[in-house]
VMD Tcl script that draws the C-alpha trace (Angstrom):
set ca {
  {17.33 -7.20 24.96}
  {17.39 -6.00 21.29}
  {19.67 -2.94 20.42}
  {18.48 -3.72 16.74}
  {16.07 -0.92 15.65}
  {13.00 -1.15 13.45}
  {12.65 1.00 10.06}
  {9.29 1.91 11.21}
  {6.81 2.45 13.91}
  {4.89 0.29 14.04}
  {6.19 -2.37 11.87}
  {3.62 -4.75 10.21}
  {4.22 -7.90 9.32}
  {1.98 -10.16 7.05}
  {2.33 -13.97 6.73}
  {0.01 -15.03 4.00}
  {-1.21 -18.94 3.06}
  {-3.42 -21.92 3.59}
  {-4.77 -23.48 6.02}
  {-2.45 -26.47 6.78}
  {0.65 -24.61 6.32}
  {1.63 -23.01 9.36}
  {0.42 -19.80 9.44}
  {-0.46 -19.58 13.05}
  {2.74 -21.42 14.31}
  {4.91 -18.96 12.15}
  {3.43 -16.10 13.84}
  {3.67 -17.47 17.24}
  {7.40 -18.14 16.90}
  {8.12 -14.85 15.32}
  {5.74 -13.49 18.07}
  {7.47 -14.79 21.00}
  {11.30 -14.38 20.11}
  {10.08 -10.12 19.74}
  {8.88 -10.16 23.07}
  {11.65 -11.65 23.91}
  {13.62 -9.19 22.14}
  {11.46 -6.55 24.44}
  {9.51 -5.62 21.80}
  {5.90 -4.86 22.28}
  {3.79 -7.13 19.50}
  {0.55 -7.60 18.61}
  {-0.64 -11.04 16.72}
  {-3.95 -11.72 14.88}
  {-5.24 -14.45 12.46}
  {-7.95 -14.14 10.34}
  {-8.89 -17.29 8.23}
  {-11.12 -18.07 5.25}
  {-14.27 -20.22 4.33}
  {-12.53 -23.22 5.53}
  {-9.32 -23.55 8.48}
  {-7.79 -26.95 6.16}
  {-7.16 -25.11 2.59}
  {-9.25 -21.93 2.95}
  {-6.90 -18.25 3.56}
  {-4.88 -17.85 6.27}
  {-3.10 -14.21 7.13}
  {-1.67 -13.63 10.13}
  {-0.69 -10.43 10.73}
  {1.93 -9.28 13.28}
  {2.56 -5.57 14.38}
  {5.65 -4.89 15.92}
  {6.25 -1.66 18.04}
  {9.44 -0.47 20.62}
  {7.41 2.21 22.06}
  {3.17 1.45 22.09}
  {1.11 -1.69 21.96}
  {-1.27 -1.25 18.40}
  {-4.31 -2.82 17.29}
  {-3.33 -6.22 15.48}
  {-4.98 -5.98 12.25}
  {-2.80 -4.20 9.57}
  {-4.08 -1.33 7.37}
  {-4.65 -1.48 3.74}
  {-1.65 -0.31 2.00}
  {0.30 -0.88 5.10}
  {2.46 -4.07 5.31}
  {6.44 -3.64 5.58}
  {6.99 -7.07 4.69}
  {4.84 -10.19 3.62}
  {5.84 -13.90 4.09}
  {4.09 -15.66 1.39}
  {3.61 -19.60 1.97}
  {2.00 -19.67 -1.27}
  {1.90 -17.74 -4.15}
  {-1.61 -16.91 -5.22}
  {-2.22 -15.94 -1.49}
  {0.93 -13.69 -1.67}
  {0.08 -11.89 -4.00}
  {-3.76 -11.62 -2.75}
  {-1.87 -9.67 0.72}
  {-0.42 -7.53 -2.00}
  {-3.52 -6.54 -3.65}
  {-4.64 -5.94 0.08}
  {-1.85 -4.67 2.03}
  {1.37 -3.86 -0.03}
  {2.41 -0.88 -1.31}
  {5.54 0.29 -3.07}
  {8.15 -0.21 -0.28}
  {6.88 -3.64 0.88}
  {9.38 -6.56 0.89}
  {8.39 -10.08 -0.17}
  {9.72 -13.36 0.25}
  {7.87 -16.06 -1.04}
  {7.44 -19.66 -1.41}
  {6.53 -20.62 -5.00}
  {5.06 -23.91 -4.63}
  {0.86 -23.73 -5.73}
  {-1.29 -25.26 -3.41}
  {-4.14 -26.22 -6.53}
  {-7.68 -25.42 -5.17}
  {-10.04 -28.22 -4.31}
  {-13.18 -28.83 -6.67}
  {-11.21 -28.47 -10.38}
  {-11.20 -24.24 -9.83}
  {-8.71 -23.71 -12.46}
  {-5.28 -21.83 -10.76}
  {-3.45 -18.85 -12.73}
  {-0.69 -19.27 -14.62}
  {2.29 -19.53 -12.33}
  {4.33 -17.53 -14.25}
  {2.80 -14.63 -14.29}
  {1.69 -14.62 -10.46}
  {5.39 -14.51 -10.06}
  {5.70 -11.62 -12.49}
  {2.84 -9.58 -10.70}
  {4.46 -10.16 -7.25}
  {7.48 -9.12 -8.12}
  {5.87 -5.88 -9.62}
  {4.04 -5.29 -7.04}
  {6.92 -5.38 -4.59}
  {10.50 -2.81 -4.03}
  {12.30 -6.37 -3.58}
  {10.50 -10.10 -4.06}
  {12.61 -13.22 -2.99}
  {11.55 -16.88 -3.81}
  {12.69 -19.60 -1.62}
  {11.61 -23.07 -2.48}
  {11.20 -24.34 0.69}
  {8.36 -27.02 0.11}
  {11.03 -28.27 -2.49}
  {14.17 -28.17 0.19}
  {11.58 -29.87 2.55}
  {10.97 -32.56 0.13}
  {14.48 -33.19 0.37}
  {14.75 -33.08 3.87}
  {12.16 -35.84 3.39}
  {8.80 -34.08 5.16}
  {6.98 -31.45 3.42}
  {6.35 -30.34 7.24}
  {9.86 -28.57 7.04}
  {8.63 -26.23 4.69}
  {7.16 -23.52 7.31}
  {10.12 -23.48 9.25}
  {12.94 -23.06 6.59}
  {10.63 -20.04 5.31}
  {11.15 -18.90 9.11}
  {14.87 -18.89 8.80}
  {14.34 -17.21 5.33}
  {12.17 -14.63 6.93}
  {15.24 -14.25 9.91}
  {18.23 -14.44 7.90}
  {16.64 -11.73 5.25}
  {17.19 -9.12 8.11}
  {14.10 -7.35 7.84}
  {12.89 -8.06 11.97}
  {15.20 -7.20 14.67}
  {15.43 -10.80 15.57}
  {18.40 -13.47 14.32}
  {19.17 -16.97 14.73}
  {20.42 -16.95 18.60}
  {16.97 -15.22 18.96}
  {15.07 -17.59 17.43}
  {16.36 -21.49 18.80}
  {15.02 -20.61 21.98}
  {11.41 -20.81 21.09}
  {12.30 -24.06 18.46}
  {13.90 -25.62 22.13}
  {10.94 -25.23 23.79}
  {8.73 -26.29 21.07}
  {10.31 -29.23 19.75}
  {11.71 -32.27 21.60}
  {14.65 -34.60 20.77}
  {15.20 -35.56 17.48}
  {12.75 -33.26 16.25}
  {14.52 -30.91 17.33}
  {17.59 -31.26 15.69}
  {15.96 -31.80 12.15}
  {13.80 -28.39 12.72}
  {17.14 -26.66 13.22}
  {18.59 -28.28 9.99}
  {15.45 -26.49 8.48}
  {15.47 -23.22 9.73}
  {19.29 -22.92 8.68}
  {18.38 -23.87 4.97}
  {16.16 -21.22 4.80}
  {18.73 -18.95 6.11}
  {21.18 -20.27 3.10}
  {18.42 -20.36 0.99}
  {17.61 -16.31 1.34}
  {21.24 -15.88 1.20}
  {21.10 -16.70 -2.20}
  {17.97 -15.62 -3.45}
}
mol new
graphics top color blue
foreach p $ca { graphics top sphere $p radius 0.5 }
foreach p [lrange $ca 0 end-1] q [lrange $ca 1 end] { graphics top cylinder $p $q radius 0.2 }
display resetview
């Protein structure tokens, strides 16, 4: 059990991206080491137009003492994950507010169709004004590396972990990557979540 405490009650949690990314893996992980953790959580996923490309935001609220309706509040979110950075900052125009953490993955995902995407640049800027602390981890680019763009959800994971902001940590978290992933996939997904961890160490 947990002795860690949580800055809030309850604690919301936004994971923001595309369909494809791993949206509703990331929130199952994160959802099962806190009940783990003998926290009481509550999980929803709401998507867009399409599930392959469309919006994905998953939204986790975390609790030691009540179980809460899923669905954050506007204005409420503690921290946001951001898989990509148009939808990160769309959860900010929805759900942050001056105290909200952000760690985000920089890499565009460039819409379908020729829709033009904003200048990446100043999507950056505006997250980072529109946060108290904004952290960019390139993890499609580490997961390039690694050879598999696949990687990238899970190195954000051990970003998210090893930024400290959810009473969970490492030994809580390679339970649940055990049980999901076999043999040798196993041993490269734990490669990933530990660059994310070096990566937010960093950042």
């Amino acid at each position: 059990m947990s002795r860690r405490r949580l800055r809030k009650e309850p604690f919301n949690l936004i994971i923001s991206g595309v369909g494809g990314q791993g949206n509703v893996l990331l929130s199952a992980f994160v959802g099962a080491a806190l009940l783990n953790e003998g926290f009481m959580v509550s999980v929803a996923d709401t998507f867009g137009v399409s599930q392959r490309g469309g919006s994905v935001t998953s939204h986790i609220k975390i609790s030691k003492k009540t179980l809460y309706s899923s669905v954050t509040l506007d204005g409420k979110a503690d921290v946001i994950l951001g898989m990509e950075p148009v939808e990160t900052l769309r959860a900010l125009g929805e759900f942050g507010n001056p105290h909200v953490v952000v760690i985000v993955n920089p890499r565009p995902i460039y819409p379908s169709g020729g829709a033009t995407y904003p200048d990446l640049d100043k999507v950056k800027r505006a997250i980072t004004k529109l946060s108290s602390k904004t952290k960019f981890v390139n993890a499609t680019e580490e997961a390039l590396k690694m050879g598999n763009p696949i990687y990238t959800n899970i190195i954000l994971l051990g970003s998210l972990v090893g930024a400290n902001v959810l009473p969970i940590t490492k030994e809580t978290m390679m339970p649940i990557l055990k049980e999901r992933f076999p043999g040798k996939l196993l041993e490269e997904n734990i490669k990933a979540f530990g660059k994310g961890m070096e990566l937010i160490a960093k950042a």
